[in-house]
C-alpha positions as CSV (number, residue, x, y, z in Angstrom):
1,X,-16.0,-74.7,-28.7
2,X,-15.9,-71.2,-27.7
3,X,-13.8,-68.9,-25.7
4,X,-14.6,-65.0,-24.8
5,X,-12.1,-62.8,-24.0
6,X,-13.0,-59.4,-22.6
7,X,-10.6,-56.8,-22.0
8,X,-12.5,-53.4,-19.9
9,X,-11.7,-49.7,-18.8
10,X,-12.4,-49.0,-15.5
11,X,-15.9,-48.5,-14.2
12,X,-17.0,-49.8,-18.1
13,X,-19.2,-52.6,-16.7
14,X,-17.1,-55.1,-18.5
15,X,-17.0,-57.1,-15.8
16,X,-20.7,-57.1,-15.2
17,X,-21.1,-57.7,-19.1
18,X,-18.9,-60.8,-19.0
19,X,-20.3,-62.5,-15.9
20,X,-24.0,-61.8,-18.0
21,X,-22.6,-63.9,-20.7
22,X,-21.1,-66.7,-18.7
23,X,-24.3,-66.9,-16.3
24,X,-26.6,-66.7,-19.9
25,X,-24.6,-69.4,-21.9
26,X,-23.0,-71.6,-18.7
27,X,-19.7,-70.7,-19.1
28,X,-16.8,-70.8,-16.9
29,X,-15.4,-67.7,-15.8
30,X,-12.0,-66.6,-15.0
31,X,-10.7,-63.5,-14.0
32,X,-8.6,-62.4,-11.0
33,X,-10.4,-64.3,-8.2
34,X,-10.3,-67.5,-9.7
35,X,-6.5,-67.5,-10.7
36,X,-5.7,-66.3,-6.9
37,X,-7.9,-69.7,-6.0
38,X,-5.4,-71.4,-8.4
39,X,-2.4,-70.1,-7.0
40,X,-3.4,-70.4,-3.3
41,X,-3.5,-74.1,-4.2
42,X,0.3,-74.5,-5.7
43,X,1.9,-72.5,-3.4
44,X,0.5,-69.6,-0.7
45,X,3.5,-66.9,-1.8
46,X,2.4,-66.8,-5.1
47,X,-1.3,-65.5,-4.0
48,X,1.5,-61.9,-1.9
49,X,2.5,-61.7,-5.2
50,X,0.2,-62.0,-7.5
51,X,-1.4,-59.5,-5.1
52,X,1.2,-57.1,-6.0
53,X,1.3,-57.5,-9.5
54,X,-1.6,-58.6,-11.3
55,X,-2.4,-55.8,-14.0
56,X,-0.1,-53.3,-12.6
57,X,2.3,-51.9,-14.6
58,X,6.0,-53.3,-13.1
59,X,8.8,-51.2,-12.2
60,X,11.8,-51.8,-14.5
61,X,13.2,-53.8,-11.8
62,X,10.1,-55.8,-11.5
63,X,9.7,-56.6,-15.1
64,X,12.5,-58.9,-14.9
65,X,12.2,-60.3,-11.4
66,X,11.5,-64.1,-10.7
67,X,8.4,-63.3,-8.7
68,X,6.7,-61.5,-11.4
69,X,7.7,-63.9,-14.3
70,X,6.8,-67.1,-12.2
71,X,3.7,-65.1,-11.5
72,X,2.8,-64.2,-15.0
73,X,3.8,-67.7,-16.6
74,X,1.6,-69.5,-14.1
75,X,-1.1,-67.1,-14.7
76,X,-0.9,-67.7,-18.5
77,X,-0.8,-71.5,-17.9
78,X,-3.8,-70.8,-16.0
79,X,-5.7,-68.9,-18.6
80,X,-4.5,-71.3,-21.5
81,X,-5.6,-74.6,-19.3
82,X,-8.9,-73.0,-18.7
83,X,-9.6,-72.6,-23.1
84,X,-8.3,-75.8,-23.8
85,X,-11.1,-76.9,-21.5
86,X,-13.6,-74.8,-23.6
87,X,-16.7,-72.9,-22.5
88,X,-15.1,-69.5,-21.1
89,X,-15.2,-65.9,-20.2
90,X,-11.3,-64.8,-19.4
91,X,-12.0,-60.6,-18.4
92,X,-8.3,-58.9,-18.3
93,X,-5.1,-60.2,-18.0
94,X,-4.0,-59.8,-21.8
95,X,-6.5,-62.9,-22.7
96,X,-6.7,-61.4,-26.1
97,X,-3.2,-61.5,-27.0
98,X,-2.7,-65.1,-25.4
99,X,-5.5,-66.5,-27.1
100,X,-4.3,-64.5,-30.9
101,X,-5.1,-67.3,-33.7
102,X,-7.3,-69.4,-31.8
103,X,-10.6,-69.3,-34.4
104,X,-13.0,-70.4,-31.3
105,X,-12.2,-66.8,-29.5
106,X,-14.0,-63.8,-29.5
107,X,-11.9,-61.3,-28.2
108,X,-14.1,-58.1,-27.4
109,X,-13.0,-54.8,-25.9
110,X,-15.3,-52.8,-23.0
111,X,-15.1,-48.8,-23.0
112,X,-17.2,-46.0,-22.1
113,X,-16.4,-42.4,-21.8
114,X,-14.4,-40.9,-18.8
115,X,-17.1,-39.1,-16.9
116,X,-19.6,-41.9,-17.3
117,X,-17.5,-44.2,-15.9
118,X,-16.7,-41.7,-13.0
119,X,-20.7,-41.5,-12.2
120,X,-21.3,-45.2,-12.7
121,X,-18.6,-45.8,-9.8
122,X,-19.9,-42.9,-7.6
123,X,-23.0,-44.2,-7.7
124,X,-21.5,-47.7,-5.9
125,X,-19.0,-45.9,-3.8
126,X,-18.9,-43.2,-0.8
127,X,-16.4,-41.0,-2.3
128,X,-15.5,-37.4,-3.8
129,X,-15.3,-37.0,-7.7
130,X,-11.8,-36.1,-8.2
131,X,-10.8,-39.0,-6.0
132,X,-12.5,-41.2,-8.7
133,X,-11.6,-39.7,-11.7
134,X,-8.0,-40.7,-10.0
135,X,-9.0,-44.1,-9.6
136,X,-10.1,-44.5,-12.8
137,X,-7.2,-42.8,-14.8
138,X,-4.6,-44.8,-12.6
139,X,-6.4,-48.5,-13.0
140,X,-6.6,-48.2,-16.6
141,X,-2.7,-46.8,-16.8
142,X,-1.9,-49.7,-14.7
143,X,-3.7,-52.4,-16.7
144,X,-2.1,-50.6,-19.9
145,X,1.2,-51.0,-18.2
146,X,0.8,-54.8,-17.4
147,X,-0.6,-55.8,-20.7
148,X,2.7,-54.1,-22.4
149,X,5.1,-55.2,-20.3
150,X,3.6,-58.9,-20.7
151,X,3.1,-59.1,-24.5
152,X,4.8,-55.7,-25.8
153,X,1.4,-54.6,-27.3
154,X,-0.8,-51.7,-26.8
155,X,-3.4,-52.2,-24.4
156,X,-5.9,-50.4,-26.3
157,X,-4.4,-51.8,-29.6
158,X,-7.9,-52.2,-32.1
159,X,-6.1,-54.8,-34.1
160,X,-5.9,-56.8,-31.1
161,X,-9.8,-57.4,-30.8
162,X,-12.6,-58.9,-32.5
163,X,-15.0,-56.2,-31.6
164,X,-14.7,-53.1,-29.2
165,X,-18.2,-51.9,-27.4
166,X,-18.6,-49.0,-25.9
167,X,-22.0,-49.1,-23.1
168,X,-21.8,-45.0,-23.7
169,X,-23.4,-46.1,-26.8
170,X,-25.3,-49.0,-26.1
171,X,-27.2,-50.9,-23.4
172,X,-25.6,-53.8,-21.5
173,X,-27.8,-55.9,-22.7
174,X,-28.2,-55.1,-26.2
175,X,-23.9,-55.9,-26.0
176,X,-24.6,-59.3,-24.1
177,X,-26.5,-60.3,-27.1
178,X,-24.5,-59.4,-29.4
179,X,-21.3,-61.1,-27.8
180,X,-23.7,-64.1,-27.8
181,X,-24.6,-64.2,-31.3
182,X,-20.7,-63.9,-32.2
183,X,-20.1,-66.9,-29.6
184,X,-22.7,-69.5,-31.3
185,X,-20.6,-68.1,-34.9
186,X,-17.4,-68.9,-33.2
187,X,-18.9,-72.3,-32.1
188,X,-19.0,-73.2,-35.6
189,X,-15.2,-72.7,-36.6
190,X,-12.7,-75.4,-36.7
191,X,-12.5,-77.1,-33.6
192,X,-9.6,-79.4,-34.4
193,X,-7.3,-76.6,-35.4
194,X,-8.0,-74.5,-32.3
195,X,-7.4,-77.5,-30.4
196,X,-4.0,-78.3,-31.7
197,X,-3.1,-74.8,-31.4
198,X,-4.7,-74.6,-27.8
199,X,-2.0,-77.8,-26.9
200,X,0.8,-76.5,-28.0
201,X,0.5,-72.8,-26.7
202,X,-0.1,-75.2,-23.4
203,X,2.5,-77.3,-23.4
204,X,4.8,-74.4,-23.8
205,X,3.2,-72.8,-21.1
206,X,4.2,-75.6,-18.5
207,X,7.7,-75.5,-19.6
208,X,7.5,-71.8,-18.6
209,X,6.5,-72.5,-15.4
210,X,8.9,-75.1,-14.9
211,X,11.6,-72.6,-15.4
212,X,10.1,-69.1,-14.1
213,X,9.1,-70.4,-10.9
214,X,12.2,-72.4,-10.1
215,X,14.3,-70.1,-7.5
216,X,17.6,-71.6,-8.9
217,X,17.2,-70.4,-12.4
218,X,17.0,-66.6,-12.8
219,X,18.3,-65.7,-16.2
220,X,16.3,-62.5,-17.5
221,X,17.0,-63.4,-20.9
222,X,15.6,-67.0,-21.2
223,X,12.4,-67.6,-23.2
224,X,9.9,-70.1,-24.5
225,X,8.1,-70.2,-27.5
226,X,5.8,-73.2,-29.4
227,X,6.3,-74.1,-33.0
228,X,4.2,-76.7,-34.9
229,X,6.0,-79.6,-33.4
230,X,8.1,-78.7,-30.9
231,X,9.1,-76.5,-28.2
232,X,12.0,-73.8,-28.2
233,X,13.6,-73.1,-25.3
234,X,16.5,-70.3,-25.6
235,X,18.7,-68.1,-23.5
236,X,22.0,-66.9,-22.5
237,X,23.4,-69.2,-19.8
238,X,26.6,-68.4,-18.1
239,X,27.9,-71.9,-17.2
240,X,27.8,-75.3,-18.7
241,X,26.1,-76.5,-14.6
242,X,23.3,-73.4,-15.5
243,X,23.0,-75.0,-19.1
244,X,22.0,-78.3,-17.9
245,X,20.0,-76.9,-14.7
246,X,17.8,-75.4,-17.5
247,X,17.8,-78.7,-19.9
248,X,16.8,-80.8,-16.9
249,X,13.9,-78.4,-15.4
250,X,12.3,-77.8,-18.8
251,X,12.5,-81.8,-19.4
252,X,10.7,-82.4,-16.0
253,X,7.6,-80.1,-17.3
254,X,4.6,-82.0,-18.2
255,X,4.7,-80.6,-22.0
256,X,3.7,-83.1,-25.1
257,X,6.1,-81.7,-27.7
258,X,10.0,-81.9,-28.0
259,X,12.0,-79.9,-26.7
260,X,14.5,-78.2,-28.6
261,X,17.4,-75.7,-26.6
262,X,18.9,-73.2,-27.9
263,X,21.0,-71.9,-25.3
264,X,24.3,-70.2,-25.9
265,X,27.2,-68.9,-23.6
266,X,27.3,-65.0,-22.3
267,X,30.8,-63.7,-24.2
């Protein structure tokens, strides 16, 4: 059981380095494209949206809007659904922060220095330089962005990853092995614990989706967490019909733990 998360700068060849790794070892591999394939399937809106929003930093207003929480917990039920199931590359998305305390995960950052990045894209696209080094300052600000908004933590935070490459310094290739080698070490660690944990940080993912995508509960302050063996599910409600509207969408999730409310009336 292993599980590679991969966060990149713009124009880094993170991408390329993670689909190296999942081609090389047959892993799965998820990134934008395959949780838009995901989405298409529950429900055509959420593909508009997840347009919109995926790694872009929201507007204040957006932060707390239904469309971009039912995105992001379905994204994140996603991500989590796709570890459990072992065997993965996850690029972007905040995969290393979902994924902290999961032995089985390598979390690696990509980088490489501004101007090489902005010659590696010119080099794949018609256009001027200063339009690029746009491009590249505004893509990494907006993945920055998301992944704070998401998980309040720096995007660029070193305590967040395993091991940070930078393919200035070093080949693609010679980093492809390397992330390989750290994979078959990962293999090795506990798989029961990781699964537990892996279950759990599911299960509470489901009940987040129950709630975030449901139109008729849109309470900014409601949130989910997992604890060994159960679920917490807390929030300021406004009336007792709100109270049990949340009680009996969380109950309908498909989660295996108890679920324990904590809910508590505005005023």
């Amino acid at each position: 059981m292993a599980i590679l998360t991969l966060s990149r700068q713009y124009g880094s060849g993170g991408r390329e380095i993670g689909r190296a790794v999942a081609e090389g070892l047959g892993y799965a591999y998820e990134d934008h494209a395959t949780v838009l394939v995901r989405l298409r399937v529950l429900d055509p809106r959420w593909v508009r949206w997840a347009e919109e929003l995926d790694e872009r930093r929201p507007s204040a207003w957006e932060r707390f809007d239904w469309s971009f929480r039912g995105y992001v917990s379905l994204m994140q039920e996603h991500l989590i659904a796709a570890a459990a199931r072992d065997r993965v590359v996850i690029v972007g998305r905040g995969g290393n922060v979902l994924l902290e305390g999961v032995r089985t995960t390598y979390r690696v950052r990509v980088t490489a220095p501004l101007e090489q990045r902005i010659e590696r894209i010119l080099q794949r696209e018609l256009a001027d330089r200063e339009s690029v080094r746009r491009l590249v300052e505004r893509t990494d600000s907006e993945r920055e962005g998301f992944v704070r908004a998401v998980y309040g933590r720096g995007w660029d935070d070193a305590a967040a990853f395993d091991a940070v490459y930078d393919t200035g310094r070093q080949e693609p290739a010679q980093i492809v092995g390397s992330i390989k080698d750290a994979l078959a070490e990962r293999d090795r660690a506990d798989r029961t614990e990781a699964g537990r944990l892996l279950a759990r940080r599911l299960a509470a993912a489901r009940v987040r989706v129950a709630l975030f995508t449901d139109p008729h509960i849109q309470l900014p302050l409601l949130e989910v967490t997992e604890g060994e063996r159960e679920i917490v599910v807390r929030g300021v409600v406004h009336t007792p019909e709100e109270r049990m509207r949340v009680m009996d969408a969380a109950r309908r999730a498909p989660a295996t733990l108890p679920l324990r409310f904590e809910l508590r009336f505005r005023g």
